[in-house]
DOTIFI-299134 format. One line per field, with one value per residue (C-alpha): residue number from 1; residue in three letters; z, x, y. Coordinates in Angstrom, 2 decimals, decimal comma. Layout:
# residues N
num: [NUM/...]
residuo: [ala/...]
c3: [Z/...]
c1: [X/...]
c2: [Y/...]
This chain:
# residues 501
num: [1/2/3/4/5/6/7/8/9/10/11/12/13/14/15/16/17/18/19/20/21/22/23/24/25/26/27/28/29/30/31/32/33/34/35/36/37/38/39/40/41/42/43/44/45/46/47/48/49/50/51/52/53/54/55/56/57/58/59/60/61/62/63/64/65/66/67/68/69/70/71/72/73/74/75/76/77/78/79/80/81/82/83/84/85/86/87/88/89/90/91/92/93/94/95/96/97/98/99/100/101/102/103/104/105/106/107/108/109/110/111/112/113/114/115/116/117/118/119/120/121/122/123/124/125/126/127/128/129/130/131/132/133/134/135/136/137/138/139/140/141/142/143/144/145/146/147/148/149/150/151/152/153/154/155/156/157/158/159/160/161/162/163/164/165/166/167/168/169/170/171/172/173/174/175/176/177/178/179/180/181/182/183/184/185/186/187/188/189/190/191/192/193/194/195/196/197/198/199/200/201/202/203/204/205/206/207/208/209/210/211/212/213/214/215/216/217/218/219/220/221/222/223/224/225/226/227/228/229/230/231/232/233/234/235/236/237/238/239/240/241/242/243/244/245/246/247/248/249/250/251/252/253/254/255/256/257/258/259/260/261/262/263/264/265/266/267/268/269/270/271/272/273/274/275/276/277/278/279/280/281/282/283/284/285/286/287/288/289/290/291/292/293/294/295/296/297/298/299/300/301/302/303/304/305/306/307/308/309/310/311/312/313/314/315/316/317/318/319/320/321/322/323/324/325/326/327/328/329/330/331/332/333/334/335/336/337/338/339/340/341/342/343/344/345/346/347/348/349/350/351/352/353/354/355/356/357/358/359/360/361/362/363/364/365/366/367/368/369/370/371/372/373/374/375/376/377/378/379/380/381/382/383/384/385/386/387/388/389/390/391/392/393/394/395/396/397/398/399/400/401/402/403/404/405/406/407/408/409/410/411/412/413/414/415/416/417/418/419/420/421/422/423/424/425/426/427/428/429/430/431/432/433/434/435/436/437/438/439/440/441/442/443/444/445/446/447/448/449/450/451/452/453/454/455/456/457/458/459/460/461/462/463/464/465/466/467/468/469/470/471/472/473/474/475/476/477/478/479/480/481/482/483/484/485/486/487/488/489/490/491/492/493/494/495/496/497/498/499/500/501]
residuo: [unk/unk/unk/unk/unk/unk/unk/unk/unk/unk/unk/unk/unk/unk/unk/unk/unk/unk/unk/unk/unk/unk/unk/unk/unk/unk/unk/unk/unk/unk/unk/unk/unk/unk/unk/unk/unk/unk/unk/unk/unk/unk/unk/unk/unk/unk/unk/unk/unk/unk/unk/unk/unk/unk/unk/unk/unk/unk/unk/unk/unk/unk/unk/unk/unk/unk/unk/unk/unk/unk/unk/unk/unk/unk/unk/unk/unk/unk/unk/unk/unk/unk/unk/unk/unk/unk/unk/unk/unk/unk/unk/unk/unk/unk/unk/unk/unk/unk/unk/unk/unk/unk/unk/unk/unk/unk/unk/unk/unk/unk/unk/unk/unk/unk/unk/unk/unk/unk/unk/unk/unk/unk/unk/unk/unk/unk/unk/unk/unk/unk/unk/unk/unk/unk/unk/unk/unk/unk/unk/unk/unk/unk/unk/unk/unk/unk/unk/unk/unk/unk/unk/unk/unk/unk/unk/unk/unk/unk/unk/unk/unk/unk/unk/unk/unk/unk/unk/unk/unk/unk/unk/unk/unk/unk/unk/unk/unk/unk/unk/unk/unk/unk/unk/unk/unk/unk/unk/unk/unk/unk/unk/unk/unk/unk/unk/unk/unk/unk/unk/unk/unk/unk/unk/unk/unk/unk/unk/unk/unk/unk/unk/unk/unk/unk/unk/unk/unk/unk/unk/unk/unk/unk/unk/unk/unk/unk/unk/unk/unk/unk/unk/unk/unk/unk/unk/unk/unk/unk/unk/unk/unk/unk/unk/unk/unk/unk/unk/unk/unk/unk/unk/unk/unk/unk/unk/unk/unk/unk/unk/unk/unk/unk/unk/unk/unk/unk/unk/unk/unk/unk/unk/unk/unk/unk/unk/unk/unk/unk/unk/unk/unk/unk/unk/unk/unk/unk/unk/unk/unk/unk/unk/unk/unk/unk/unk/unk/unk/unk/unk/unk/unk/unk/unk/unk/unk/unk/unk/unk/unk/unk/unk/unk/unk/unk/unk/unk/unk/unk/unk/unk/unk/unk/unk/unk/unk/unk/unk/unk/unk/unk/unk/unk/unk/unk/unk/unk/unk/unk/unk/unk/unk/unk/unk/unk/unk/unk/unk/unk/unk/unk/unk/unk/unk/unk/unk/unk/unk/unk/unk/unk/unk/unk/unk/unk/unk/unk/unk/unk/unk/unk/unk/unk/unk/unk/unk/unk/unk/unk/unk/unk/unk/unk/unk/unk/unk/unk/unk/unk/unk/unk/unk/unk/unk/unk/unk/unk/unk/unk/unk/unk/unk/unk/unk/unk/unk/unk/unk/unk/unk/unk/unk/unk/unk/unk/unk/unk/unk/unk/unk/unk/unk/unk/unk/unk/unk/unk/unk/unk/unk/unk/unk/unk/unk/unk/unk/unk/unk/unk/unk/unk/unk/unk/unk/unk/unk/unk/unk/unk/unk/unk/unk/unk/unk/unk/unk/unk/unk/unk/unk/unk/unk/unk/unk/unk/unk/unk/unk/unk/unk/unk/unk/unk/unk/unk/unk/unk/unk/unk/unk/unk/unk/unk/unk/unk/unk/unk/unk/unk/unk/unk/unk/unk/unk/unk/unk/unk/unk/unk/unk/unk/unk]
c3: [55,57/57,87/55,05/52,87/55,48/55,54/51,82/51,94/54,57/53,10/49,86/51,32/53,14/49,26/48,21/51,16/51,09/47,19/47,26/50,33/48,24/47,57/51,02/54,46/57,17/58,71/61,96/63,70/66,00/69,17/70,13/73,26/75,03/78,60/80,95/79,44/76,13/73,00/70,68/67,19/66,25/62,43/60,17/56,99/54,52/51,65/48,54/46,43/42,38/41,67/44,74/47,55/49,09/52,79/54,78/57,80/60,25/64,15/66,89/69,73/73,22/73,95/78,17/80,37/77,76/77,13/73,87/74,33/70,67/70,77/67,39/64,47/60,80/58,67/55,12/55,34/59,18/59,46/62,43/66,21/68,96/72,52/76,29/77,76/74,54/73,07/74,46/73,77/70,57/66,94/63,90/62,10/58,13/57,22/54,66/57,34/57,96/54,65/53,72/50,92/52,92/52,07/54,63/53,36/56,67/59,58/62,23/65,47/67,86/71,42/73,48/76,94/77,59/80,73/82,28/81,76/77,97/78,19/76,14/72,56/70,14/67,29/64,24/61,95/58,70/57,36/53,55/50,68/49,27/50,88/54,78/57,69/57,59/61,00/62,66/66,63/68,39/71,73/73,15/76,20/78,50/80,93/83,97/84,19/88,36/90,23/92,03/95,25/97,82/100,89/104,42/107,41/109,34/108,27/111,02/112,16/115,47/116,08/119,37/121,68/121,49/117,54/117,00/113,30/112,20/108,22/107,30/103,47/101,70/98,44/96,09/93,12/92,93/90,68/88,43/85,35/85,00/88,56/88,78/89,99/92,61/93,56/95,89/95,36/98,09/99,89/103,15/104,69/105,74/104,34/102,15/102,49/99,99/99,71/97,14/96,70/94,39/93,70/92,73/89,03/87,75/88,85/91,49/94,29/95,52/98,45/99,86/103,13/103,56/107,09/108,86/112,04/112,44/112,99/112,64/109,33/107,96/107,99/104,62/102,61/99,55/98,88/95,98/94,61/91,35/89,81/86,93/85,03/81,72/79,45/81,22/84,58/87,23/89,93/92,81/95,72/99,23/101,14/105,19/107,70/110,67/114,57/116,78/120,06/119,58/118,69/120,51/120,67/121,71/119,97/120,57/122,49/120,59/123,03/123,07/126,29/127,77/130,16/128,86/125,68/124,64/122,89/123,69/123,56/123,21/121,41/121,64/118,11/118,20/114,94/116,19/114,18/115,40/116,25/119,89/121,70/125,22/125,79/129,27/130,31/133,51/134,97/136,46/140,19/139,98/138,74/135,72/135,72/136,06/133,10/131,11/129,03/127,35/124,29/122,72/122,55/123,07/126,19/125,67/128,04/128,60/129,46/129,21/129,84/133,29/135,32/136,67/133,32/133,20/134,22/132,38/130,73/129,77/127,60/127,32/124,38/124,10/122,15/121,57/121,46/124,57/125,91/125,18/126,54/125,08/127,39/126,71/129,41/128,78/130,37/130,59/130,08/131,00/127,93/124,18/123,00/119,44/117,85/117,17/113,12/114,56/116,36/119,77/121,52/123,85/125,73/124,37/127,13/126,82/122,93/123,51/126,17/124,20/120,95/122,95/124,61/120,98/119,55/122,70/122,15/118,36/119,30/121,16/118,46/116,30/118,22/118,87/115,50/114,52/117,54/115,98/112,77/113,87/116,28/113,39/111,05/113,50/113,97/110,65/110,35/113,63/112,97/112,81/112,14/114,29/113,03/114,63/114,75/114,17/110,21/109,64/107,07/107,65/104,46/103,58/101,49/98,03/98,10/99,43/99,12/95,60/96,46/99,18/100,92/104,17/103,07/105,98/108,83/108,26/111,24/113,92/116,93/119,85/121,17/118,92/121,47/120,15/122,43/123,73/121,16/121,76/119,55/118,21/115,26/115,87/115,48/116,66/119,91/119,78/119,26/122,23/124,30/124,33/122,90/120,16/119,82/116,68/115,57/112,60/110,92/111,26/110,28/107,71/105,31/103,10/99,14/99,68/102,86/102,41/103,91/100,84/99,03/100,61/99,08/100,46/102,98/105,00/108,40/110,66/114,35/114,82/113,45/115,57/114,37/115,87/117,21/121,02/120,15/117,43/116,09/112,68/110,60/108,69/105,34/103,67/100,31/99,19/97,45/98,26/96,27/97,21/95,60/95,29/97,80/100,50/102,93/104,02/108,25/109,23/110,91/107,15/107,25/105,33/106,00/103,50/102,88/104,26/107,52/107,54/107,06/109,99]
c1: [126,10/124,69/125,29/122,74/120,16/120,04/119,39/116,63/114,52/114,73/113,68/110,45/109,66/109,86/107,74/105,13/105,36/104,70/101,98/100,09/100,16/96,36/95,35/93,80/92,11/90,43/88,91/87,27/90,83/88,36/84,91/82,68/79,83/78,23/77,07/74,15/73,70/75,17/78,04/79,49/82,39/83,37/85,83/86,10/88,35/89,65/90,97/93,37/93,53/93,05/91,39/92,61/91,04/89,91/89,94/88,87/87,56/88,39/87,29/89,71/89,96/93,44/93,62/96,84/98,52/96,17/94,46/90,58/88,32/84,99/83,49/84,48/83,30/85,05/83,55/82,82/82,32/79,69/79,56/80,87/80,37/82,22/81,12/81,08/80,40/77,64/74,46/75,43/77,98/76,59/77,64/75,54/74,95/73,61/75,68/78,39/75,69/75,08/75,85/77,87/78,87/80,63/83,43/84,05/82,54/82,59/81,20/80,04/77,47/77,78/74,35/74,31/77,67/79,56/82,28/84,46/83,96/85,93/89,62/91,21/89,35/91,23/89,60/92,19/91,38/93,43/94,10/95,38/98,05/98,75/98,38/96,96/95,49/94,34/93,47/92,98/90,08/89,82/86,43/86,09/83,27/81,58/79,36/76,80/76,49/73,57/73,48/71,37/70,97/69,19/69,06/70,89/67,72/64,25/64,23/67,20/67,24/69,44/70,83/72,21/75,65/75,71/77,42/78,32/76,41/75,90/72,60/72,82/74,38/75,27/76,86/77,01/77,98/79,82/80,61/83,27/85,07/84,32/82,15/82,75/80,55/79,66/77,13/74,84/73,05/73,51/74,06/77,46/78,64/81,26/81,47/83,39/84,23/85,34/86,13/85,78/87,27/85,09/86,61/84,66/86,64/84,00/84,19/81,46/82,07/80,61/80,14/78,45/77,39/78,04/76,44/75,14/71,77/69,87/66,76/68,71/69,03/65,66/63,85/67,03/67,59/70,63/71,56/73,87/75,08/76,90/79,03/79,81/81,61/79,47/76,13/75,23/72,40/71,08/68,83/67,67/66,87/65,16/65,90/63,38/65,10/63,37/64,17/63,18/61,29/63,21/60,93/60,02/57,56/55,65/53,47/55,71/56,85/58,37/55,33/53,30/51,53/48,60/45,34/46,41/43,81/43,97/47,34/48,77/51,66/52,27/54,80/55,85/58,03/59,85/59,14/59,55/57,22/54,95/54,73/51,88/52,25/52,30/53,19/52,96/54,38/55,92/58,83/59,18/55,09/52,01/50,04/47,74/43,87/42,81/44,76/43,23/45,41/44,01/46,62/50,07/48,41/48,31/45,30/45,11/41,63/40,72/43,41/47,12/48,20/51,62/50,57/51,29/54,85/57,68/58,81/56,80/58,34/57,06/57,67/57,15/57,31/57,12/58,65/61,90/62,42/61,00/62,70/61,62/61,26/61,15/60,27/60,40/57,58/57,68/55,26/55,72/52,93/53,03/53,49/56,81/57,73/60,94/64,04/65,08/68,43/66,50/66,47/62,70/61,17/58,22/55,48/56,04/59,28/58,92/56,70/58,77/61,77/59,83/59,45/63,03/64,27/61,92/63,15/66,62/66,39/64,75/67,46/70,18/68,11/68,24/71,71/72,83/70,93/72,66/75,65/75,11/73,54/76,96/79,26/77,30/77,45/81,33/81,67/80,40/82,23/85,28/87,68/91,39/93,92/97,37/100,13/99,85/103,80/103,31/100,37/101,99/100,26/99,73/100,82/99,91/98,21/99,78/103,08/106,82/107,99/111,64/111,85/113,25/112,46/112,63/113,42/110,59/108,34/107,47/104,58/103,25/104,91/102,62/100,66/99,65/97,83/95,24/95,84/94,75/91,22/88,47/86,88/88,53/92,23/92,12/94,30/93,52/93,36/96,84/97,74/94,90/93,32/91,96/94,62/93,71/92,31/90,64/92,53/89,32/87,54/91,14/90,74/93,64/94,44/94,98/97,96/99,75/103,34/102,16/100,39/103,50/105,75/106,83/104,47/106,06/105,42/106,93/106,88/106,33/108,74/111,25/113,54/114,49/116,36/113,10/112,64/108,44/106,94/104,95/103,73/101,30/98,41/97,09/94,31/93,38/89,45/90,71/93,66/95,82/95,83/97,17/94,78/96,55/96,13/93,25/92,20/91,82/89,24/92,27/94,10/96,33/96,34/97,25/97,62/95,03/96,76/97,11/93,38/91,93/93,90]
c2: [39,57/42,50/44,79/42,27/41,65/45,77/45,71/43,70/45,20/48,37/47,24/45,39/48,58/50,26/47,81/48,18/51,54/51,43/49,65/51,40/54,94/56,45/53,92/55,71/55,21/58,34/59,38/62,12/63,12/63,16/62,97/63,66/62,99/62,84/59,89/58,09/59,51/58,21/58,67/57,69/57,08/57,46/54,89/55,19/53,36/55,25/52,87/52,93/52,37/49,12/48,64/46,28/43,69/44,59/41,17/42,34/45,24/45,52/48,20/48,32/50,00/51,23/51,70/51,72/50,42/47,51/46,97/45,14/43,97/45,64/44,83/42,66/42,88/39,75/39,47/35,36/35,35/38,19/40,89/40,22/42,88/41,39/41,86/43,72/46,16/43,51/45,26/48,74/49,02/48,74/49,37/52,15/51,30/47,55/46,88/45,80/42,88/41,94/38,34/40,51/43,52/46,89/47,60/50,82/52,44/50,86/53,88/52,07/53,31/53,81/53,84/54,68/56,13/55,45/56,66/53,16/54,06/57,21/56,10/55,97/53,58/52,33/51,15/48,79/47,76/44,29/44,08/42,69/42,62/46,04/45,17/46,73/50,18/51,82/55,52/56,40/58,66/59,96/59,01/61,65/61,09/63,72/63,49/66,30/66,97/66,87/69,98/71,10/73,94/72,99/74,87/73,73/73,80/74,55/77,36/79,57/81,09/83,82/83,69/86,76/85,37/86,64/83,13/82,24/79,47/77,29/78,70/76,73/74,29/73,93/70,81/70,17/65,93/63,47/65,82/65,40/67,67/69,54/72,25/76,03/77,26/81,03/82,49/85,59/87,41/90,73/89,16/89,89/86,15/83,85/80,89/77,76/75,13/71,31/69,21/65,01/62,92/59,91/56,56/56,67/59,66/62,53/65,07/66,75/69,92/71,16/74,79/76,06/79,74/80,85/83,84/85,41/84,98/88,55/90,52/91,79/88,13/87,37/87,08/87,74/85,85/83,50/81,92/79,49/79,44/75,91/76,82/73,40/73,88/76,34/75,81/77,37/76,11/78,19/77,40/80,17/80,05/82,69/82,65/82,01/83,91/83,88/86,89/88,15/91,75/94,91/97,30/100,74/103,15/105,88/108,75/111,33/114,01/116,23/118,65/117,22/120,41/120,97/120,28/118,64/116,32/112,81/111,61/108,23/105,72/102,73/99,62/98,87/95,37/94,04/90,12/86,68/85,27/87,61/88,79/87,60/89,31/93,28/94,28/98,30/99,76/102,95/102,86/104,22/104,13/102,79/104,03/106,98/106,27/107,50/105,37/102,51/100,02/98,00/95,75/97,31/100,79/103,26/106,08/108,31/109,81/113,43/116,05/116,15/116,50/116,40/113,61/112,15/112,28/109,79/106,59/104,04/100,62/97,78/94,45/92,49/89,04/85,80/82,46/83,28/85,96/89,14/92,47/95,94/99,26/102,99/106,27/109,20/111,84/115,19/117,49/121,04/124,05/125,83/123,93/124,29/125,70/124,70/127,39/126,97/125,54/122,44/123,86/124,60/126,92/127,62/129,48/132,62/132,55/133,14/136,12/137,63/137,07/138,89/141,78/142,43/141,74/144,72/146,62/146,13/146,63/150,04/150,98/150,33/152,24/154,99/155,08/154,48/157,69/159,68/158,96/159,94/163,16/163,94/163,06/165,67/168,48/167,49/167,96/171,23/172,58/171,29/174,58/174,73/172,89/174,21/176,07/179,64/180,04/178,30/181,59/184,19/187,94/189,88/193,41/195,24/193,51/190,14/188,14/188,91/188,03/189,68/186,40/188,58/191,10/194,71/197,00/197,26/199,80/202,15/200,82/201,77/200,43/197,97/195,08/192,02/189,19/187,65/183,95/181,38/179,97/178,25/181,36/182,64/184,22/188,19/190,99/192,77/196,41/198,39/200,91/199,95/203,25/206,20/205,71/202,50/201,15/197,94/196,36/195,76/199,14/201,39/203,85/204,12/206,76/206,11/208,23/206,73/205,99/202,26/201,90/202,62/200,14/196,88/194,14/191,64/188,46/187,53/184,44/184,79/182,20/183,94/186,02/190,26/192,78/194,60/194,70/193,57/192,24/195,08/194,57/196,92/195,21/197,39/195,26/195,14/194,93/191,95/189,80/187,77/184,40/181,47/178,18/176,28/178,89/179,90/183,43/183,93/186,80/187,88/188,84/185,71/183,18/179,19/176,51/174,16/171,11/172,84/173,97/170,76/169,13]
């Protein structure tokens, strides 16, 4: 029996099934719209071939599960729209309300959206012999939000306690979905945010700006910008800030001499709102007499004096306090001109100091040119400095090529050489008297057997078997010298390297 009862359900569902084909119902998937405006929603019915026979149309709203008629279109009973839908839901062509209507499309009309309309709408179509036909759309529904940016207060004080205070408020309210909201300023404060969930379905948010109120603040722009979806609102403040004066005085420069004429000082205050009081004293004394004050300015008549000096205090004031500003003048005999590196002197002392610098520069001069002139004549006095024991003495034309020393030739007994001394080194007279000769004024013969010797060299450092060193000198017109040697007056000859020690 079960196996039967299967049989024949699934055979009627053939059968429906069968006779359904080519049959639809369609529908925009979703659909939109905000608070107040209106919306349609489209049905249309697509037959099949042969036609069936549609008996009947019905809108319904599907919420938490609960299914409500909105409209009704029967083909012998004529149009219905129900409460709480009857004021605001219509259907759009007039052939639905035709005493012989076409049911083909059904699209309703929503006026004056709410937020209770937001849910799925289904629109079912009844026929014959096929049965019922029917499609769903999602009916969303937004709330624009009202947004607004107001100060806290219409004036803001700022107080010496530099206190943070909310100087604006922005909110954007009841809006669907909620809104994103941003600040734009060049203050340095801080923003806070909140967020409400209204019972309808929409949501405020709410955002303070929070700063310390300052002469800076003042007159600075702040905006708030409401981002809600795709579209973006902004609305702009600009701060209206009182402050107690920010004072300061003017007209000293640093350059207060005798006699100066036309000097003066003036209180400049940065005030909001403006000050209205200007109060000048000097401290430890009472002005000068021939001072004149007009508003926030001191002129002093007739040239400067010392008497002028000292320190001179205002006091500004308005609404919101009094603050006070100083200056201490000095006054100096001479002007003052300024160094290139910031630093000032006194006019005397500039001219003094221009003349000990020419002196001084002088001087250096001078010296430098001393020295020069003592390192010339050093140069050209400068004699030689070398040890007499590294001097070779020449005989005869040249130097010993044998490298060695040929046998002593016979000299006079007695050949002294003066102590060493700056002058030139030459050798005394031999024999010390009458036949004593002067190496340099000797007269050889061409045919002396001196003449005919091998030429030698020898070293007074080194040590021979002679009881004194006694050496002959012959001299050639023209010696033989190599280039790295030297000629002496004396006949000897050094090498360069020790010459120019």
């Amino acid at each position: 029996m079960a196996m039967l009862a299967s049989f024949w359900i699934l055979l009627l569902l053939i059968m429906n099934a069968s006779m359904g084909n080519g049959q639809s119902v369609q529908m925009d998937p979703v659909k939109s719209g905000f608070v107040g405006s209106t919306v349609e929603l489209r049905c249309l019915f697509i037959n099949s071939k042969p036609p069936v026979k549609i008996s009947q149309v019905t809108w319904q709203k599907f919420f938490n599960g609960t299914k409500q008629n909105v409209a009704i279109a029967n083909p012998a009973l004529g149009v219905s729209v129900l409460p709480p839908f009857k004021d605001r839901v219509s259907f759009k062509h007039p052939a639905v309300r035709q005493r012989t209507p076409s049911l083909e499309d059904t699209t309703i009309v929503f006026n004056n959206l709410r937020l209770s309309d937001e849910a799925a709408y289904i629109c079912e179509y009844t026929t014959f012999p096929a049965g019922n036909r029917e499609n769903t759309v999602n009916l969303t529904v937004y709330a624009r939000p009202v947004t607004q940016m107001t100060l806290t207060t219409p004036t803001i004080i700022a107080r010496g306690q530099k206190r943070k205070m909310t100087v604006a408020t922005c909110q954007s309210a009841n809006g669907k979905p909620p809104s994103v909201i941003k600040w734009e300023t060049k203050l340095k404060g801080e923003a806070t945010f909140q967020e409400t969930r209204n019972p309808n379905g929409t949501v405020t948010i709410r955002s303070n700006y929070v700063v310390v109120p300052s002469r800076e603040t003042h007159r600075q722009k702040l905006t708030c910008v409401v981002t809600y979806r795709t579209e973006r609102f902004t609305d702009s403040v600009v701060l209206n800030v009182q402050y107690e004066p920010e004072v300061k005085i003017e007209g000293f420069d640093g350059n207060w001499y005798l006699n100066r004429q036309d000097v003066q000082l003036t209180c400049v205050a940065d005030a909001n709102p403006a000050v209205t009081v200007y109060q000048w004293k000097l401290l430890n004394g009472s002005l000068p007499k021939n001072v004149e004050i007009k508003n926030n300015t001191l002129f002093f008549k007739g040239p400067v004096t010392y008497e002028l000096g000292g320190t001179y205090v205002c006091d500004a004031t308005n609404s919101i306090g009094t603050r006070s500003g100083l200056v201490e003048v000095n006054v100096t005999e001479f002007p003052i001109h300024p160094f290139p590196d910031g630093r000032e002197i006194p006019q005397e002392q500039s001219s003094s100091g221009a003349a000990i610098g020419g002196a001084v520069g002088g001087v250096v001069l001078l010296a430098g040119g001393a020295a020069l002139l003592f390192f010339f004549l050093r140069r050209r006095q400068r004699t030689f400095k070398g040890d007499y024991s590294t001097k070779k003495h020449v005989f005869g034309n040249g130097y010993s090529k044998a490298g060695g020393l040929p046998a002593h030739p016979p000299a006079p007994k007695s050949l002294q050489y003066p102590d060493d001394s700056d002058d030139e080194k030459k050798p005394a007279q031999i024999g010390g008297g009458p036949g004593g000769f002067e190496a340099g004024e000797r007269d050889f013969d061409g045919n002396s057997e001196d003449l005919k010797r091998p030429y030698f060299t020898v070293d007074e450092g080194e040590s021979r078997d002679y009881n004194e060193r006694t050496l002959s000198f012959q001299y050639e017109p023209e010696a033989e010298i190599t280039d790295d040697m030297v000629s002496q007056t004396d006949g000897s000859v050094i090498s360069k390297k020790e010459w120019y020690v």
